[in-house]
N, C-alpha and C positions, 0 to 999 in steps of 0.2 A: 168277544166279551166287551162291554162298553165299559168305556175310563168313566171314573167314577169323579164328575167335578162339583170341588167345594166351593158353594153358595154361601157367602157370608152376608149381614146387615150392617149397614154404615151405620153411627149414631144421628141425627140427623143435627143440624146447626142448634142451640139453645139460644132465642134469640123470642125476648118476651113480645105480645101480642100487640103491645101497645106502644110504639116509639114516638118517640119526638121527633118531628120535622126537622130540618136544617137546613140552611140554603149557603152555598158552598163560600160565599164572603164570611162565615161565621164561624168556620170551620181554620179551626189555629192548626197547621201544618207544621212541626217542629221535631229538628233531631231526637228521638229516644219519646217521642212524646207519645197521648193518648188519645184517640177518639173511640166513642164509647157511647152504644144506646141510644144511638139514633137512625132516623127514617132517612134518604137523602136517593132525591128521586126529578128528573127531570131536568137535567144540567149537566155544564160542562165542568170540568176539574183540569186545570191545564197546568204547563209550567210550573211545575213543582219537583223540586228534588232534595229529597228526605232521604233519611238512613235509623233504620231501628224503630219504626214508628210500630203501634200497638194497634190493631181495629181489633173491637170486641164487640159480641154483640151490636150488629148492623146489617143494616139492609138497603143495598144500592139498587132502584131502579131505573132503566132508562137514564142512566148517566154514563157519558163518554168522558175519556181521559183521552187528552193530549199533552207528550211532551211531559212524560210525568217518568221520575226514576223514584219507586219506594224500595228501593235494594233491602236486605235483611228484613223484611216487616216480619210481625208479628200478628199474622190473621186465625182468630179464632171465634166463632160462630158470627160467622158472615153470610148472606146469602146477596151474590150480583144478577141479577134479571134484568135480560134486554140491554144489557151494558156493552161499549164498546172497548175494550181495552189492551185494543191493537197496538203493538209497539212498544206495550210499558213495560218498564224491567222492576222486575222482584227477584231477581234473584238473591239465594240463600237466606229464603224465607223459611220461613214457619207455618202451615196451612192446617189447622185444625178444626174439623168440624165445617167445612168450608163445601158453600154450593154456587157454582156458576150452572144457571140455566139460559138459554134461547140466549147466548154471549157473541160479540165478535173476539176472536181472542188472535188475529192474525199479526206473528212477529213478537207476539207474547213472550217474556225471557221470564220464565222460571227455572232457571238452569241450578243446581248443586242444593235444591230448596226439598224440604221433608214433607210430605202430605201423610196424614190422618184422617178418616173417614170425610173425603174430598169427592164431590161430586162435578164430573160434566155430562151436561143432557142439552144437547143438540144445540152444542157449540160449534161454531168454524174459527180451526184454530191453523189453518193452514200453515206452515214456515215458523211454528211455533217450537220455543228451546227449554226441552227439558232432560236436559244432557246432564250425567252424572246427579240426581234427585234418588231422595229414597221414597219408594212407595207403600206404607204401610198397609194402609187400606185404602183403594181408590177405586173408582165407579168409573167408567167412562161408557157413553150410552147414548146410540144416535148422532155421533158427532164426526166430522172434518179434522183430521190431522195429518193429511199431504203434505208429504215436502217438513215432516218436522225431524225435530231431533229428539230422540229418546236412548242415545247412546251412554252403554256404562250406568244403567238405572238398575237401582237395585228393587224387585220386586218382591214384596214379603206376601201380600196379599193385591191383587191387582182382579176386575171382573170389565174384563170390555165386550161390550153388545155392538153389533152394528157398525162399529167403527170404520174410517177409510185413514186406512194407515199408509195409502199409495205412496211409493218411492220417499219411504220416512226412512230414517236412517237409528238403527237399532242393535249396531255391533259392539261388542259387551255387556249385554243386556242378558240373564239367563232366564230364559221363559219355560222354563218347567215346570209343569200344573198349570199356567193359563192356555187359557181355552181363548184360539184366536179363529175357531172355523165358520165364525158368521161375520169376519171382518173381511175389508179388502187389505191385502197384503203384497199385493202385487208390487213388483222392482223395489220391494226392503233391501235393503241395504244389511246384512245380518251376517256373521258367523257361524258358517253349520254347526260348530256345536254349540251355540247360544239357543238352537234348535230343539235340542236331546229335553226328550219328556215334554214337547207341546202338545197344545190338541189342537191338528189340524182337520181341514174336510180331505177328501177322496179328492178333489179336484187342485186345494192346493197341494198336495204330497207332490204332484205333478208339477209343479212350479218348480218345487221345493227341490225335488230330485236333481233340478240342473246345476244347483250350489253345488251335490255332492258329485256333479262329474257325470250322473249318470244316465245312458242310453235307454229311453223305455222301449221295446220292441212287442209291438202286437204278435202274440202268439198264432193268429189267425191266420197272417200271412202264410 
């Protein structure tokens, strides 16, 4: 009998048609502050380190961040396209309505941070921390996540396509009802019973059986 998996719809960013430009010298970066309804696209954002800041409605393209700490922000209808944002810590954010596509996100620290209808499409988030995060609703699709951390994440609604989860580290994590059998899972790092109630394929159950200790033995022989 085939397991019967739930397809859900993300909300998608609400993020009007027509923004205002901005060029990142015009942009006030301040503790608890607000940016808000703007375009901001082809450029660098460096050296910055904020706590508590607001993005609302915006849309970053083609902008890389260096050397940037926005710890606790408050992101909600955002969308990053073609951004680099290797290395930058957000942790114990707030991700709402939030879409990273075609991103570098290598080293990315979203660690103890909440997502809401949060999109990744064919991200490389390689070595990326999103260690002890709750996932209410998140998409992950087409994308690189070798080598990261997803341990201790609570997953309420979660839908990964595609993904390369290779030698990510995901013990305390309970995957029960996500459907991981068109991912790479190869050398996870996991808790056989963080296991109970996944959906895996025929080939990784075979992976999978070495956690639990056990010997496969061709009957043919």
């Amino acid at each position: 009998m085939k397991s019967k998996i739930k397809h859900f719809k993300l909300t998608q960013p609400q993020i009007p048609n027509e923004l205002m430009d901005i060029a990142p010298l015009d942009i006030l970066f301040e503790d608890e502050g607000l940016l808000y309804g703007n375009a901001i696209r082809d450029c660098d954002i460096t050296n910055q380190t904020i706590e508590k800041m607001a993005f609302k409605q915006l849309k970053f393209s083609n902008v890389t961040f260096s050397n940037v700490d926005f710890s606790k922000a408050d992101i909600e209808d955002v969308c990053f396209e073609n951004c680099d944002l290797s290395n930058v810590k957000l942790g114990k954010s707030i991700l709402f309505r939030t879409k990273f596509k075609n991103c570098k996100l290598t080293g990315l620290d979203l660690s103890d941070s909440t997502f809401q209808d949060v999109l990744f499409e064919q991200c490389s988030a390689e070595y990326a921390n999103l260690c002890f995060s709750h996932f209410k609703k998140i998409h992950i699709i087409e994308s690189q996540f070798r080598f990261s951390d997803f341990q201790n994440i609570k997953l309420h609604s979660a839908f990964f396509k595609n993904v390369d989860f290779h030698a990510s580290q995901m013990a305390g994590s309970k995957l029960s009802g996500v459907d991981l059998s068109n991912c790479d899972i190869d050398a996870v790092f996991i808790n056989p019973e963080d296991l109970k109630g996944a959906i895996v394929s025929p080939q990784q159950a075979i992976s999978i059986s070495q956690l639990l200790g056990l010997i496969i033995k061709d009957t043919l022989e």
